[in-house]
C-alpha positions in Angstrom: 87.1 107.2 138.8 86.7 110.7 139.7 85.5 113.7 137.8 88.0 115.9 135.8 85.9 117.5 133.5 88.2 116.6 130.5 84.6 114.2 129.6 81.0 115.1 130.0 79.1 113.1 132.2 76.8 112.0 129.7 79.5 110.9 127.1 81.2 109.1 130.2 77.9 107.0 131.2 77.7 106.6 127.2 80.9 105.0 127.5 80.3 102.5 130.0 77.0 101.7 128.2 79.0 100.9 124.6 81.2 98.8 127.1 78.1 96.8 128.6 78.1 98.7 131.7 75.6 100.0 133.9 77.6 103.4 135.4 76.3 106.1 138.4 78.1 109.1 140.2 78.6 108.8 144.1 79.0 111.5 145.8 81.2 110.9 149.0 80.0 114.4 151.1 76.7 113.2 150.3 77.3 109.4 150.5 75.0 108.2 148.6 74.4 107.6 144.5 73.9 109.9 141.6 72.0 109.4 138.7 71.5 110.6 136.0 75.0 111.9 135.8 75.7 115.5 136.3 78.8 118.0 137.0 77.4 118.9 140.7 75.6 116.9 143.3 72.1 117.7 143.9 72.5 116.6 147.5 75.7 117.8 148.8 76.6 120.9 146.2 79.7 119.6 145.9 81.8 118.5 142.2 83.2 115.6 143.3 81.8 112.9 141.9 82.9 109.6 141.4 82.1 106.9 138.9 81.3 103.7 139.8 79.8 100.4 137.9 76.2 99.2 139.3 75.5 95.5 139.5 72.6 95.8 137.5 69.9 94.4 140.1 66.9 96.4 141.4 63.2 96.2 142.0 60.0 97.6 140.1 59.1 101.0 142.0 56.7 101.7 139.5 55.3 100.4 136.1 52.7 101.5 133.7 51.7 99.6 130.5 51.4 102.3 127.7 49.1 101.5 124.7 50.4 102.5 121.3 48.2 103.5 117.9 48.9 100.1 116.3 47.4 98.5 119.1 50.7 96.9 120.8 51.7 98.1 124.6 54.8 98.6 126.2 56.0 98.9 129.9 57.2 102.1 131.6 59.0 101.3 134.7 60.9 103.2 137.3 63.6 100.6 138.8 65.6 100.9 142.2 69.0 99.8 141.6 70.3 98.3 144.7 73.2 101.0 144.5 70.7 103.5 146.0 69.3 105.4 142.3 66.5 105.0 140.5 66.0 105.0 136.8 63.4 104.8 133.9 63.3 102.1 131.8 61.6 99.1 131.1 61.1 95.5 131.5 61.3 93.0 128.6 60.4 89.3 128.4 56.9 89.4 130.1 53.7 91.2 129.1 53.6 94.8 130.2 50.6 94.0 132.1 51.7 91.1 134.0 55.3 93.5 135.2 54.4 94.3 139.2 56.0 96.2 141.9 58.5 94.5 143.9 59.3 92.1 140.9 63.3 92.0 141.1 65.2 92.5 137.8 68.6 92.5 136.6 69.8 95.1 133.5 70.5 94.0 129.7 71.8 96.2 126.9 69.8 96.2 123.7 70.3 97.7 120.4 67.7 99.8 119.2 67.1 102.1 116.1 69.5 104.7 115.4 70.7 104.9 119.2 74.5 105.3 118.9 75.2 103.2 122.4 72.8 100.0 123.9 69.7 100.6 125.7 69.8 99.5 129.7 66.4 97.4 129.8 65.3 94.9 132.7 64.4 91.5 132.4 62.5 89.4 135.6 65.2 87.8 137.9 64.6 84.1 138.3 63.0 83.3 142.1 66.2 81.4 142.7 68.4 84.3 142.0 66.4 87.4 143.1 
């Protein structure tokens, strides 16, 4: 789906994530991915952007477990979608401790709070599937 402008790109990608969808710009003069989404590409210049729906799998670039006052922790990670973008997020199911670099993951949508649209989170790929 291209870019009209009759949407902005955020309420788009807000969209797709009420849908259960994981969506990125690609930039065809730049071919490559575009997130987070924006009106121009930051590689080409150029306003045509397309939408396009990301299989949800990636790897841990980076992770950082983040101690809070109560005394609980949470994981930070930065995740490379397959597609070609990275994003921040995190990964559930495992202690933030034990989430590596290189572990391969695969996107879920989580309600949280007061968040109007699900959260994109990770969860650890089984061996057999990564």
């Amino acid at each position: 789906m291209k870019n009209k402008l009759q949407q902005a790109p955020l309420a788009i990608y807000k969209h797709h994530l009420k849908q259960g969808k994981l969506a990125y710009q690609y930039s065809p003069q730049a071919a490559r991915a575009v997130f987070f989404p924006r009106l121009i590409c930051p590689y080409s210049g150029s306003t045509d952007l397309e939408w396009r729906i990301s299989a949800g799998r990636g790897t841990v670039y980076a992770t950082t477990a983040v101690s809070n006052k109560d005394g609980s922790s949470h994981n930070v990670a930065l995740i490379d979608l397959d597609e070609g973008f990275r994003m921040m997020s995190r990964v559930d199911g495992m202690e933030p401790t034990e989430v590596q670099i290189g572990l391969r993951v695969e996107v879920r949508f989580v309600e949280e709070g007061d968040a109007e649209e699900p959260l994109p989170v990770f969860v650890a790929l089984r061996k057999e599937d990564a």
